[in-house]
Each structure stands twice: as structure tokens, then as C-alpha cells.
N, C-alpha and C positions, 0 to 999 in steps of 0.2 A: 784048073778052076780058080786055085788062090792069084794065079799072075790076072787074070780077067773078073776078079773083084778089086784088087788093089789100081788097078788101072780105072776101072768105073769108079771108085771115090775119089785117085785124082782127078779126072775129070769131073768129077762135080765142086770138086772143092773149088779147082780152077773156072769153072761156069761159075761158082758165088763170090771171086777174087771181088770185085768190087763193091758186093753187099760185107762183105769180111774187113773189108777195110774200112769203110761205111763207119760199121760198128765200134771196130778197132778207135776211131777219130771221135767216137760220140757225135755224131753228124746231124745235125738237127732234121733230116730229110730222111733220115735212115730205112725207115717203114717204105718213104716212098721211090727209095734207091731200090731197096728188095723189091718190091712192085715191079718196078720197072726191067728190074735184071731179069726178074722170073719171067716175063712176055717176052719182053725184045732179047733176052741173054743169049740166045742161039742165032741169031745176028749180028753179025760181024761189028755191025756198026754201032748195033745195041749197047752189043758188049762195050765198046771201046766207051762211045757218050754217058755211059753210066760209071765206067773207070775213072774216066778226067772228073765228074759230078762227085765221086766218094772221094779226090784227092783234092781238090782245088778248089769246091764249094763250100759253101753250108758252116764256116769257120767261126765256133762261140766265142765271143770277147775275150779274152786271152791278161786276165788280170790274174795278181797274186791268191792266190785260195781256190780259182775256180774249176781247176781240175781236183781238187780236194772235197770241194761241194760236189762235183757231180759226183765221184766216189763214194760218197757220204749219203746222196741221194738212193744211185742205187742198191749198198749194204741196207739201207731200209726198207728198201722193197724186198729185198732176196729175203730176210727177215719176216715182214710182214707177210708173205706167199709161203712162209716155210719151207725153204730153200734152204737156211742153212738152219743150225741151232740159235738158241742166245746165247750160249756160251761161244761160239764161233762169231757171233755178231758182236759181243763186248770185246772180243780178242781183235778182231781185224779195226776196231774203231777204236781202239787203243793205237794201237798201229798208226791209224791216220791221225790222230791228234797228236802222238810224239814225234812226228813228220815235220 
């Protein structure tokens, strides 16, 4: 029973390989990478056009601070949702401002 649940999560993990990655890149498309993986992802071809989309598309302007702003972006949400603490929120945006 445990060798055929471990094998069903890798294959799902491996089915959201390129919503994972998607995300992984902050992908401006991301929402509609997962859309698209979740219909077409058990298609061969699905899978693959939504792989090359999560690696080669969707690429934010690539200036000095802007992976720090988007980081900064989303510790305010996780914050704002209560996701984490404030004390975990002032600690990790310490962090990115002595970065």
C-alpha cells in the first residue's frame, strides 16, 4: 500500500512539473499555465507545450531589486492572509532588506 501511494504522488508531482516550475520562475501566466496543465496535462503534447510555456515564456524584466520586490510582494500577502506571524513577517523582511 505505501510503494502505490508514493508512486501516485510522484506522478502527480511529475503531471504538475510544469505548473511547479511556472511558479518556481514567478511566471506572469502562472494561473493560466495550471489551467492549462490541469486539461491538457494527460496529453502528451499538453504536457510538453505547457513545459516549454513555464520555461521560455512569460520572463519579468530582469532589473536590479526585482526579484527582491516580488519577494517583498508576496511576504505581504502571506502576512496579510495570515499565513505566517508578524513576527515571522518582520524577521524574513529583515532578511530581504540586508540582502
Amino acid at each position: 500500500m505505501g510503494f502505490l501511494l508514493n508512486m501516485l504522488v510522484l506522478l502527480i508531482l511529475l503531471y504538475f512539473v510544469p505548473s511547479i516550475i511556472a511558479l518556481i520562475r514567478l511566471h506572469q501566466d502562472f494561473f493560466l499555465i495550471l489551467f492549462v496543465n490541469i486539461l491538457l496535462g494527460w496529453t502528451f503534447l499538453g504536457w510538453i507545450l505547457t513545459l516549454a510555456w513555464a520555461i521560455f515564456g512569460g520572463h519579468q524584466p530582469n532589473y536590479p531589486g526585482r526579484r527582491k520586490y516580488d519577494v517583498m510582494q508576496r511576504l505581504k500577502k502571506d502576512f496579510a492572509r495570515g499565513r505566517i506571524t508578524e513576527e515571522e513577517y518582520f524577521r524574513r523582511k529583515r532578511v530581504l532588506e540586508d540582502n
